[in-house]
C-alpha positions in Angstrom: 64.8 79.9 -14.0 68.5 80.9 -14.1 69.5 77.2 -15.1 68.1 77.7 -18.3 69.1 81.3 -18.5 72.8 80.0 -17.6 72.1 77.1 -20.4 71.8 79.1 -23.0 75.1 81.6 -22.2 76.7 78.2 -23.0 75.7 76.8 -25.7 75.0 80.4 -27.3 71.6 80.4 -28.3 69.0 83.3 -28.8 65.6 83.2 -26.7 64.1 84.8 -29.8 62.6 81.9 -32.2 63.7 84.0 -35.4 66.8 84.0 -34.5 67.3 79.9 -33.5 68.8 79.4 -37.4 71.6 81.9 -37.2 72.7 80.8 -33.6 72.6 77.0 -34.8 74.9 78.1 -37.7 77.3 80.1 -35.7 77.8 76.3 -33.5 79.2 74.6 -36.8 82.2 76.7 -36.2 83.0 74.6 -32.4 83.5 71.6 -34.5 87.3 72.1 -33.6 86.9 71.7 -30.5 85.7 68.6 -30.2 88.2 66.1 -28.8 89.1 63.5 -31.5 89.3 61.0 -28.3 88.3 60.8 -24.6 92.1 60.3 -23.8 92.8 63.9 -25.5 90.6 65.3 -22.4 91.3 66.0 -19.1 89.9 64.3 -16.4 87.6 65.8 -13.9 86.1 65.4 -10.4 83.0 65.1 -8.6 83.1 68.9 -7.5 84.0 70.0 -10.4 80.5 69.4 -11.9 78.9 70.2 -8.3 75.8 72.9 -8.8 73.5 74.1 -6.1 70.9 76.3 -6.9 67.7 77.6 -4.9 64.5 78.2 -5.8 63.0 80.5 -3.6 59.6 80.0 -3.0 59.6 80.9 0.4 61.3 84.3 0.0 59.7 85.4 -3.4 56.2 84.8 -3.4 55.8 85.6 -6.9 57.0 82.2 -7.7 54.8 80.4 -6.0 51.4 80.4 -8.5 53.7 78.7 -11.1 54.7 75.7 -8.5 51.4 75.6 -6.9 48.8 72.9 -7.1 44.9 73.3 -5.8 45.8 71.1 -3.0 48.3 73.9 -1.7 51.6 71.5 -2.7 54.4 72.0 -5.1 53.5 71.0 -8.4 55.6 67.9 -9.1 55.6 68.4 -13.0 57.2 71.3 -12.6 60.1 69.6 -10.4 60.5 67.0 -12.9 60.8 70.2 -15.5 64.0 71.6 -12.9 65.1 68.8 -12.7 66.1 67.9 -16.8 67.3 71.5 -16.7 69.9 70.9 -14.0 71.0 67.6 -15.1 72.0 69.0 -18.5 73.6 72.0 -17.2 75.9 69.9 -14.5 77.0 67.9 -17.5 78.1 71.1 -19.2 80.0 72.2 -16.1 82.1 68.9 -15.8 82.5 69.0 -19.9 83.6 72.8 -19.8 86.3 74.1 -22.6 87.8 77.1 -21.4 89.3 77.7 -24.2 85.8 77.6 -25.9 83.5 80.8 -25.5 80.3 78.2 -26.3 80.8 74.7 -25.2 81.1 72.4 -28.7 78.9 70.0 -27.0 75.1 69.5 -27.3 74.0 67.6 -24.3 71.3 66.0 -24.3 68.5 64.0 -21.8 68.9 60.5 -22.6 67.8 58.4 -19.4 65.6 59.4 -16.2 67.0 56.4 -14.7 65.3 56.8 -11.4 63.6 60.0 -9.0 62.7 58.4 -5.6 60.5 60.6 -3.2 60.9 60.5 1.1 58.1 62.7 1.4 54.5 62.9 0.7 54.3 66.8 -0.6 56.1 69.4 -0.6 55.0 73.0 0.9 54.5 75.6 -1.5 55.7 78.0 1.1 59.2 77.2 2.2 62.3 77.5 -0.3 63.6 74.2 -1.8 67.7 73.8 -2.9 69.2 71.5 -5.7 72.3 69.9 -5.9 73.9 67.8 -8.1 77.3 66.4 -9.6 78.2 63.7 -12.4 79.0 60.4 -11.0 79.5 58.1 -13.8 81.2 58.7 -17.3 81.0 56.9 -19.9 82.9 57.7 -23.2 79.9 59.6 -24.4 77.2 59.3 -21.6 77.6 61.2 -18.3 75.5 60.0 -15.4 74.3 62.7 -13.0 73.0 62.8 -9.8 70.9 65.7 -8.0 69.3 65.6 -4.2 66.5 68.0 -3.5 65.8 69.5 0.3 62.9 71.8 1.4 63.7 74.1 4.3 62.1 73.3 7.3 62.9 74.6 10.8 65.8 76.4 9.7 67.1 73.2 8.0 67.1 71.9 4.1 66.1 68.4 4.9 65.9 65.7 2.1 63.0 64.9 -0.2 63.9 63.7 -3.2 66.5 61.3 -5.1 67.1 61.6 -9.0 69.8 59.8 -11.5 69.5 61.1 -15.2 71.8 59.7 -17.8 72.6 62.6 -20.3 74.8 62.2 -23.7 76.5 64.2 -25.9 76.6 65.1 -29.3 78.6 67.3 -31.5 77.8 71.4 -31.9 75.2 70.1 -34.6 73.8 68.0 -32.3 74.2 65.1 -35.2 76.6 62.6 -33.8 77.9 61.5 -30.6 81.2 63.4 -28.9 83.3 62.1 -26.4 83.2 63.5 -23.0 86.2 64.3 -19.7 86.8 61.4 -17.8 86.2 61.1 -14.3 88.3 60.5 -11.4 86.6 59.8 -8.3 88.6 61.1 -4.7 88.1 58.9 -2.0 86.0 55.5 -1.2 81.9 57.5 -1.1 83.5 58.9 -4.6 84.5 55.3 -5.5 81.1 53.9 -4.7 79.5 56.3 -6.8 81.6 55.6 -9.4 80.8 51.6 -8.9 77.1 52.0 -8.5 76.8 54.3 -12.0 78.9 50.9 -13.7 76.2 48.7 -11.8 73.0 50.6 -12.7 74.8 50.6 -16.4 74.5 46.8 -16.3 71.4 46.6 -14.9 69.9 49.2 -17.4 71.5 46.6 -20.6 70.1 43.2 -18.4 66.7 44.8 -17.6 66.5 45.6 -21.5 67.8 42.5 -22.8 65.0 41.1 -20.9 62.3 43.4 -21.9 59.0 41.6 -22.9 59.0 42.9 -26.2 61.9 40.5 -26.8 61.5 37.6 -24.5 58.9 35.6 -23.3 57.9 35.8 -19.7 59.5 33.5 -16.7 57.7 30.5 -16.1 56.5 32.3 -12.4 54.9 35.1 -14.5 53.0 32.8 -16.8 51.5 31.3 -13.9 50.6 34.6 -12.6 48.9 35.6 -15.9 47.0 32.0 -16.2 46.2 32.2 -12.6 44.4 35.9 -13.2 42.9 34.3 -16.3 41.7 31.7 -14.1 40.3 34.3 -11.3 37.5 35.5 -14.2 36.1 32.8 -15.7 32.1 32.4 -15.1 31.9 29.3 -13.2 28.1 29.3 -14.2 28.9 28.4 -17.9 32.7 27.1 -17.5 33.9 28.6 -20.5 37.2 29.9 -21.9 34.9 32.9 -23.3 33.1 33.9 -21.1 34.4 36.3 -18.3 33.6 37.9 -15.3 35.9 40.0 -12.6 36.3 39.1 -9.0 35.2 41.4 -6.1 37.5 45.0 -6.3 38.6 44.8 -9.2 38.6 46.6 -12.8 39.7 45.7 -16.4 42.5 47.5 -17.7 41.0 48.5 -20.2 38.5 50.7 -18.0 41.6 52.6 -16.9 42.7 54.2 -19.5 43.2 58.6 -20.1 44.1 59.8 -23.4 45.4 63.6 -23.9 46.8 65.4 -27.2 49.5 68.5 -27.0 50.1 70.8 -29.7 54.3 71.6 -29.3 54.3 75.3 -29.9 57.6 77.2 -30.1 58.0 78.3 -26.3 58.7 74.9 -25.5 61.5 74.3 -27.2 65.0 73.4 -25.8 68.0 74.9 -26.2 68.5 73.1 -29.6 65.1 74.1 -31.0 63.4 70.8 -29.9 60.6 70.2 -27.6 62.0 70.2 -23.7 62.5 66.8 -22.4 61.4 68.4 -18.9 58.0 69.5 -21.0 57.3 66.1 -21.9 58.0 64.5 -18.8 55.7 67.2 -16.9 52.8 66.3 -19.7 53.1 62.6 -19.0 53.2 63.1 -14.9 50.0 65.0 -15.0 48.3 62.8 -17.4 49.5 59.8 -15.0 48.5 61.7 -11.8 45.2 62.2 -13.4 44.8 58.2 -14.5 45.8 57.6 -11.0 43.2 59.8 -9.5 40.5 58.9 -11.6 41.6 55.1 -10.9 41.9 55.2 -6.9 39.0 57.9 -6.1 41.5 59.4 -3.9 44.7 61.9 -4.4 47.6 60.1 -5.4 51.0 60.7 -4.2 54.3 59.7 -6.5 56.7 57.4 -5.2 58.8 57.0 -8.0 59.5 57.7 -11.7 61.8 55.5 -13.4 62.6 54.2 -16.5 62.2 57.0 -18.9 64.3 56.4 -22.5 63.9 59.5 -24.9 63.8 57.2 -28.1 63.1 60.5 -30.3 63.4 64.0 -30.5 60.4 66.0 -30.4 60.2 68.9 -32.9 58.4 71.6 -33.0 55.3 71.9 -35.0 54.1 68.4 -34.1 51.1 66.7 -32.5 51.8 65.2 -29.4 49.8 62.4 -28.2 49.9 61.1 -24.8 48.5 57.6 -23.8 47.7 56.6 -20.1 46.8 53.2 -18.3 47.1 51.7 -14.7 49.0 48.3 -15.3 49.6 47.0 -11.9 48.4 47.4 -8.3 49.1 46.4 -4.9 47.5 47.3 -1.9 47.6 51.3 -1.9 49.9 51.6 -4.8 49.3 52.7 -8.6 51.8 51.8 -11.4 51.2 53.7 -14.7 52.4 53.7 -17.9 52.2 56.9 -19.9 52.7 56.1 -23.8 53.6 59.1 -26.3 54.0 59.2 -29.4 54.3 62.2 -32.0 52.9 63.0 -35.8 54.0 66.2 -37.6 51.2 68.2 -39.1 51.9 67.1 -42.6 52.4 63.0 -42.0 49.7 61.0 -39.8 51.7 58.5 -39.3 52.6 58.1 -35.7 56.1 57.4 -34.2 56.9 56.2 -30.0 59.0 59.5 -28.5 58.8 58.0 -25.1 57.1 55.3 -22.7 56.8 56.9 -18.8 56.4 54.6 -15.8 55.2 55.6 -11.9 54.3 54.8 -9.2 51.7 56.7 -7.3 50.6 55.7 -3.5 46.7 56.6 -3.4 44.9 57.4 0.5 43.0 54.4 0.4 43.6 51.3 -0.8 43.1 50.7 -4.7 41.0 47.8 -6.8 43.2 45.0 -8.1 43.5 45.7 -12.1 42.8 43.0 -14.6 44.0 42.4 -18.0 42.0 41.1 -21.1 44.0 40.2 -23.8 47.7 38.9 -24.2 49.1 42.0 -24.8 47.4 43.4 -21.7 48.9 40.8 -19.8 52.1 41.9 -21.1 51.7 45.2 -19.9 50.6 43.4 -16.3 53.9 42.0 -16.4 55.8 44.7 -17.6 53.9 46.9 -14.7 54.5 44.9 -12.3 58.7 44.5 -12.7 58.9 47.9 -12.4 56.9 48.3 -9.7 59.4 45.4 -8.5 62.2 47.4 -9.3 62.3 50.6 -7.8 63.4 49.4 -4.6 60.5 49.1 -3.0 62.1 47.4 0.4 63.9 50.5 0.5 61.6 52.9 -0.3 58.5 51.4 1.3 60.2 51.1 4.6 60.4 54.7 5.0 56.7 54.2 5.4 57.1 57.1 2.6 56.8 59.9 5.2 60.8 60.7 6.6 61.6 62.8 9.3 63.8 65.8 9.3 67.4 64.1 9.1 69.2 67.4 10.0 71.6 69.6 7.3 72.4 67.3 3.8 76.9 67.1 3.8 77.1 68.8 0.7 80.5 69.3 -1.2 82.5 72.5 -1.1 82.7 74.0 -4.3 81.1 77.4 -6.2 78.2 77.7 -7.3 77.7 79.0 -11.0 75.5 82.8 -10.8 
């Protein structure tokens, strides 16, 4: 894809994996370039970061096998794979030095703070466009947002809603680097601007709040003793003894399990494993826990919620955890667990924790948990599902019609 290829002019890298070291040692000399605060940048706008790039699968064919699923739809891992690729690079373009040849900046994937789909599947036949801009800056964090529109009837119509939340680091990618503030130009510029400080806040609330931390409300304690309540064996009237209602499954009976090797060709820019990689890994594996738990295709609704706690590097075993935690009705939330161990050390360390939410044909047993820590998961399943702004999303019955052409802003588009 030319993102990447347009990535890597930047930051100055070599495609070859021999010559990674050299290239990484050639960065140590941007170090002067690095602002020693944010006010010693200038600020920039929205369309200043603005990118719009195509991917043709309608006009080149030849792409198509790469993006195309058995079902004859676009395979979404692969989106989600664009989609970390174009985050970073609109971060470079609203960090840019010009008096730089290489940007001093490693910028990195921090966040997938939410991708919201208006439509079922996309055709594997028609061309789809990307745009994006930052919208929020922080003094190190950048937030972005990108739309994405398939052509239909002459027309790029919407189908899909992502924020990521990127950071950067110095050339060494070692410690954090300040980054251009943003001015926003009018009040839709303005309200961007407000809603990047309000999904900040909600990001710190949701994880002050976090399960691992706290114990649940007193509504969600019923909600687990009620469940616990639902399977006991009114024969024998005993805290032991168990048995599930009608339609429904234990969560443990849900569970899919897959292990990657991280070879070299999926490394980033900065000679890590690609965040977009990962994220496709965990989809499928979901998609498949989803599939295998519904007896039906799944569709995804949403991803949210995805913190890159570690690096990846190269070399090491990547193994990738699935389990439904929460239904309702026709829709699936997973959680996708990974964690990593190099080849020399078994000891396993959390990379990432994934949550979506699939909508399956046919409506999907209710899922049960076991033990506490199950429950927790419930719980834990079930605010995000909560979250993702399911008024707003569900009431687009999921299936949106053409809207006509996206308003777009008017700036160049990088070659």
């Amino acid at each position: 894809m030319k993102v990447r290829d347009k990535l890597r002019e930047i930051v100055g890298v070599s495609t070859n994996w021999r010559d990674h070291m050299k290239a990484m040692e050639e960065r140590k000399l941007l170090r002067s370039f690095l602002a020693k605060s944010q006010e010693a940048l200038p600020p920039r706008r929205m369309k200043d970061s603005y990118v719009e790039v195509l991917l043709p699968l309608g006009s080149q064919p030849e792409l198509r096998e790469k993006y195309l699923t058995v079902q004859n739809t676009v395979r979404f891992g692969r989106i989600l794979e664009d989609l970390d690729s174009l985050g970073v690079l609109i971060c470079y373009m609203h960090t840019k030095v010009h008096e730089a040849k290489m940007s001093p900046l490693s910028i990195v994937t921090a966040l997938v703070d939410k991708i919201d789909m208006c439509k079922k599947s996309l055709s594997p036949e028609r061309d789809i466009k990307f745009t994006g801009h930052v919208s929020w800056v922080g003094k190190t964090s950048m937030e972005a947002k990108m739309q994405m529109f398939q052509l239909q009837d002459s027309e790029f119509c919407p189908v899909l809603e992502a924020t990521f939340v990127m950071v950067a680091r110095d050339s060494e990618n070692k410690g954090s680097a300040f980054v251009n503030p943003l001015i926003p130009e009018g009040p839709k510029e303005e309200a961007l601007f407000r809603q990047g400080e309000l999904n900040k806040g909600r990001r710190v609330a949701f994880s002050s709040m976090s399960l691992l931390k706290m114990a649940p409300s007193a509504e969600e304690r019923t909600t687990i003793h009620e469940m616990f309540l639902n399977t006991l064996d009114q024969k024998t009237i005993s805290f032991q003894s168990r048995v599930l209602p009608p339609n429904a499954v234990w969560m443990e009976k849900s569970k899919l399990k897959s292990l990657e090797i991280c070879h070299p060709q999926e490394r980033n820019i900065f000679n890590r494993i690609f965040g977009g990689f990962l994220m496709r890994k965990a989809y499928e594996l979901g998609w498949a826990t989803a599939c295998n738990f519904g007896g039906s295709r799944p569709f995804v609704v949403a991803v949210d919620d995805i913190m890159f706690q570690k690096p990846v590097e190269v070399g090491s075993l990547l193994f990738l955890s699935s389990q439904v935690c929460f239904t309702q009705g026709n829709y699936i939330q997973v959680r996708v667990h990974s964690e990593v161990a190099s080849l020399h050390n078994k000891e396993h360390t959390t990379t990432n924790v994934f949550h979506f939410t699939f909508m399956s044909e046919n409506e999907v047993p209710l899922v049960f948990p076991r033990t506490y820590g199950e429950s927790m998961l419930y719980l834990d399943g079930q605010r995000h599902f909560n979250s993702m702004s399911a008024s707003d999303t569900m009431k687009k019955d999921y299936l949106l019609k053409p809207q006509g052409k996206p308003r777009l802003l008017e700036t160049s588009v990088p070659q």
